[in-house]
C-alpha positions as CSV (number, residue, x, y, z in Angstrom):
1,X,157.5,22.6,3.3
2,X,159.5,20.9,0.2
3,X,162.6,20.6,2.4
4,X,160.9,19.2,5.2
5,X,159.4,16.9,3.3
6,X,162.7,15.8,1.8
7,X,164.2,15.5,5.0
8,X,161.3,13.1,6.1
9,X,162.3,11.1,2.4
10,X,166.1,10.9,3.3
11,X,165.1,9.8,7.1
12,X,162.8,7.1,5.5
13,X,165.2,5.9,3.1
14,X,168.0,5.8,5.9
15,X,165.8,3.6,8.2
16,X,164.6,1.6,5.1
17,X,168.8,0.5,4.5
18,X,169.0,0.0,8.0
19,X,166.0,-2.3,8.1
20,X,167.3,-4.2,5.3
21,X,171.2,-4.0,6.8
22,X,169.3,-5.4,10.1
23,X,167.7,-8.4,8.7
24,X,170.9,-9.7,6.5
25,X,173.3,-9.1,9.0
26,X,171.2,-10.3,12.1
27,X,171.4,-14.1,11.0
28,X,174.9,-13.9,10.3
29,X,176.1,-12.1,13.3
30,X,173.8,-14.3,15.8
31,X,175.8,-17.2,13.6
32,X,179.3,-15.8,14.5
33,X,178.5,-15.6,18.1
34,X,176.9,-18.6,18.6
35,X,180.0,-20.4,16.7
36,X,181.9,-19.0,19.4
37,X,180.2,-19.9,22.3
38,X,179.6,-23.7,21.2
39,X,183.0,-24.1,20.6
40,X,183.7,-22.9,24.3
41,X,180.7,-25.0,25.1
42,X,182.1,-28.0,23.3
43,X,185.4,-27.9,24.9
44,X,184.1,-27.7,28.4
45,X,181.8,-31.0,27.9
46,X,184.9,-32.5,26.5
47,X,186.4,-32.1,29.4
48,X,184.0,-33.3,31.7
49,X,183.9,-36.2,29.8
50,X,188.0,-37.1,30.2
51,X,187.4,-36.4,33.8
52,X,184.6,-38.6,34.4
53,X,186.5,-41.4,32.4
54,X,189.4,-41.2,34.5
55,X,187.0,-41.5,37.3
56,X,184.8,-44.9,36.0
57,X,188.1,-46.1,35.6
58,X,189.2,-45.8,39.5
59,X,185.7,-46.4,41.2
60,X,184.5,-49.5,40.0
61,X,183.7,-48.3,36.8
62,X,180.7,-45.5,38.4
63,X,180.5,-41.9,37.1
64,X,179.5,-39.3,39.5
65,X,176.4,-37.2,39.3
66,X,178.4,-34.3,41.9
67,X,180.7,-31.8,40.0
68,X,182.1,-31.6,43.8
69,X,183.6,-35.1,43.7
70,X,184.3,-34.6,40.4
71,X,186.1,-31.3,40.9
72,X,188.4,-33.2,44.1
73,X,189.1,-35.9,41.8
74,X,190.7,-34.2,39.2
75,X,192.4,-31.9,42.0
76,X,193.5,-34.5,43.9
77,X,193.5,-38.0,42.6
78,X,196.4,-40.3,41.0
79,X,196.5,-42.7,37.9
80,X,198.6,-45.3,37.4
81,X,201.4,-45.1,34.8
82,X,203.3,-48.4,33.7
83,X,207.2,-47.2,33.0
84,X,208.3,-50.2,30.5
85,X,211.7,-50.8,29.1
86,X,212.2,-54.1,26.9
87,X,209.7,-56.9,25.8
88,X,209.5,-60.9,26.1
89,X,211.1,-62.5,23.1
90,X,209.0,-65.1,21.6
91,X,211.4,-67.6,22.6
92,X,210.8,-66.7,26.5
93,X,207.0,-66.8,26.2
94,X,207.2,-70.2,24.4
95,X,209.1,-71.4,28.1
96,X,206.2,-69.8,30.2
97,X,207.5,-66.5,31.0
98,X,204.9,-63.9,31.5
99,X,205.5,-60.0,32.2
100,X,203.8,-61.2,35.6
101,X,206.2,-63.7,36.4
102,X,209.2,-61.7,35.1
103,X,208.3,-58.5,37.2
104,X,208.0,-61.3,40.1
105,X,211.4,-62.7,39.4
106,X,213.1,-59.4,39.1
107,X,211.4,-58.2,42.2
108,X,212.9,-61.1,44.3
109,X,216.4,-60.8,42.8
110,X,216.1,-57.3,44.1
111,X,215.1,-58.2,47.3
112,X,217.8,-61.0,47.9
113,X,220.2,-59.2,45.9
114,X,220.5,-63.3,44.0
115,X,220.1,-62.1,40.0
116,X,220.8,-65.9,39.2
117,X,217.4,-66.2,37.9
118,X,217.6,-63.2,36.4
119,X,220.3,-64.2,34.4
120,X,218.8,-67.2,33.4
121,X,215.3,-65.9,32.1
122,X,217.6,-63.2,29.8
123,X,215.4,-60.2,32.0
124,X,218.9,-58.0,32.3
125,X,217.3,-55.6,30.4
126,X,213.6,-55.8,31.2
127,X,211.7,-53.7,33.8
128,X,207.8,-52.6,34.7
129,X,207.3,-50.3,37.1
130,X,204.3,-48.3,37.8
131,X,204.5,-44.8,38.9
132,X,201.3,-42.6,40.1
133,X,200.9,-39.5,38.3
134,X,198.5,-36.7,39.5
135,X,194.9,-37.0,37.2
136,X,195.1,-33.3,36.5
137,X,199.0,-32.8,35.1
138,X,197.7,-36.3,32.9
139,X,194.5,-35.6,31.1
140,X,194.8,-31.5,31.3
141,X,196.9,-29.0,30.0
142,X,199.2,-26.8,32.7
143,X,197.1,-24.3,34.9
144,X,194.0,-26.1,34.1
145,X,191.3,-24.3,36.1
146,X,189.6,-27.5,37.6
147,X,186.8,-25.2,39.4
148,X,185.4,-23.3,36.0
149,X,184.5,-27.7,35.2
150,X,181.2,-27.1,36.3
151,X,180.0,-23.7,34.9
152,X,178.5,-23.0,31.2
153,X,180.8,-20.5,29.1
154,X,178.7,-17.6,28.8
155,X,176.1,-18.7,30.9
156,X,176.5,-16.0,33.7
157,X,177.4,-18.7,36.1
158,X,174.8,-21.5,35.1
159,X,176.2,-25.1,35.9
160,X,175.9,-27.9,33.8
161,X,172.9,-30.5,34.5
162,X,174.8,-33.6,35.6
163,X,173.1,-37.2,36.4
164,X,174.0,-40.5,36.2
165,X,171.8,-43.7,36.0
166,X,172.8,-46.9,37.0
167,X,170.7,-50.2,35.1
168,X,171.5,-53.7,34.4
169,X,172.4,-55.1,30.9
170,X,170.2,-58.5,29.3
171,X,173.6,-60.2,30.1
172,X,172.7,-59.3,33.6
173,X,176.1,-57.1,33.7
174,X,175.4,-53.9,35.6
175,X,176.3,-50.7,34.0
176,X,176.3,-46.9,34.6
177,X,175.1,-44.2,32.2
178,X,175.9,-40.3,32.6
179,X,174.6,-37.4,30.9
180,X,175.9,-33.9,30.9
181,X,173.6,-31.0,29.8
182,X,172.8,-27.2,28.8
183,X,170.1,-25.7,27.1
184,X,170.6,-23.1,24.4
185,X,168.4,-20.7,26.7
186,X,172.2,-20.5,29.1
187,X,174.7,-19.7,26.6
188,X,172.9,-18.1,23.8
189,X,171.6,-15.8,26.3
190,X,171.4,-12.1,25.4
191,X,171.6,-12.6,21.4
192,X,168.3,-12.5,19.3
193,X,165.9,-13.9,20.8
194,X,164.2,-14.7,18.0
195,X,167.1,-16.8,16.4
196,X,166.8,-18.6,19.8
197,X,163.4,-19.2,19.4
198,X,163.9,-20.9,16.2
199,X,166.5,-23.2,17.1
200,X,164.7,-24.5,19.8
201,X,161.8,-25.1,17.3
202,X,163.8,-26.5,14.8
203,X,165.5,-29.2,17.8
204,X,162.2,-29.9,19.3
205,X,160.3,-30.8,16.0
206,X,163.0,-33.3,15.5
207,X,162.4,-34.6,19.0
208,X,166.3,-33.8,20.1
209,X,167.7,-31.7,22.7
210,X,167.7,-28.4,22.5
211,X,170.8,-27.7,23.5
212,X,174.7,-29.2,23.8
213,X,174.9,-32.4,26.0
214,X,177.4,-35.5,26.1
215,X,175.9,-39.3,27.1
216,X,172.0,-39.8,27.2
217,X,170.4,-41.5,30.4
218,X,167.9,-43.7,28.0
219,X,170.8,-45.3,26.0
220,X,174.7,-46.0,26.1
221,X,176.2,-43.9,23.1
222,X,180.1,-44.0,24.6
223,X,179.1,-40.6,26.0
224,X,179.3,-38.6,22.4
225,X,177.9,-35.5,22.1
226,X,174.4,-34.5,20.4
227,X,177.1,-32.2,17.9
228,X,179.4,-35.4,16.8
């Protein structure tokens, strides 16, 4: 009877360290992950955002609310790069050269094979031309995976919430707003619940979102993100 009932003691003490190994290392280890998977998180919002800059830029300064057009663009779209070599001396701007007019004279010369005016402006050694380059060898890193844009890291294939609003400023400019979103319920998913629980608490007593998100439909921030 004595060793059973110091068997039962050891068992209880055992499960009493594990109990108080549980609730020190819980917190901490939910932290880790969770570090992890923002950071993930972070990066792929960052991303949008590039992408849907580039895109403003080239369609009359609109975002897109469809990770589709999104997606093509960065697969297929070009920017415009401006190759430069030399500058307008002081000295030719004071006599009414622009870069406009110089690209204009040089671009004649070229044309009628004359370099008289050339010559005369001093624009031997000055040349603009714009090449195209392809938006996803620009604003990404090689092999860039333009399809994974749209899905959450660790979010079991969960896309982001994308919309866009378009409104009108009090100058009477119009202007476009976009907003990218995930809840912590996606990519927290599977660690203590719990810890998720609080989080969301703690977010929605302070009346912010409850999760990672770029831009906000209600008011132009530049499209930073709620962790900046």
């Amino acid at each position: 009877m004595k060793t059973v009932f110091n068997i039962v003691l050891v068992l209880c003490a055992f499960a009493l360290v594990y109990i108080c190994y549980a609730s020190i290392m819980g917190p901490i280890n939910f932290e880790k992950e969770e570090d992890i998977r923002e950071k993930a998180v972070i990066a792929r919002l960052v991303d949008i955002r590039k992408a849907q800059a580039e895109y403003r830029n080239l369609h009359n300064q609109q975002y897109t609310a469809s990770f589709d057009s999104l997606i093509n663009f960065v697969k297929t779209a070009k920017l415009p790069f401006v190759f430069k070599k030399g500058e307008l001396t002081d000295k030719q701007l004071e006599d009414g050269l622009t870069e406009k007019k110089a690209v204009q004279i040089i671009a004649k010369a070229q044309k009628t094979g004359n370099y008289n005016e050339v010559k005369k402006w001093g624009l031997e050694n000055f040349a603009r031309d714009t090449q195209w380059v392809a938006v996803i060898d620009t604003i990404f890193p090689k092999g860039y995976n333009a399809d994974s844009m749209r899905y959450v890291p660790f979010g079991n294939g969960a896309q982001f919430e994308m919309a866009i609003r378009n409104d009108t400023a009090k100058s009477g400019a119009p202007f476009c707003l976009l907003e990218v979103k995930t809840p912590y319920t996606v990519y927290l998913n599977g660690l203590d619940r719990q810890e998720i629980a609080n989080k969301i608490d703690m977010q929605t007593k302070l009346n912010k979102y409850p999760g990672l998100m770029i831009g906000n439909l209600e008011t132009a921030n530049n499209n930073a993100g709620n962790w900046e």
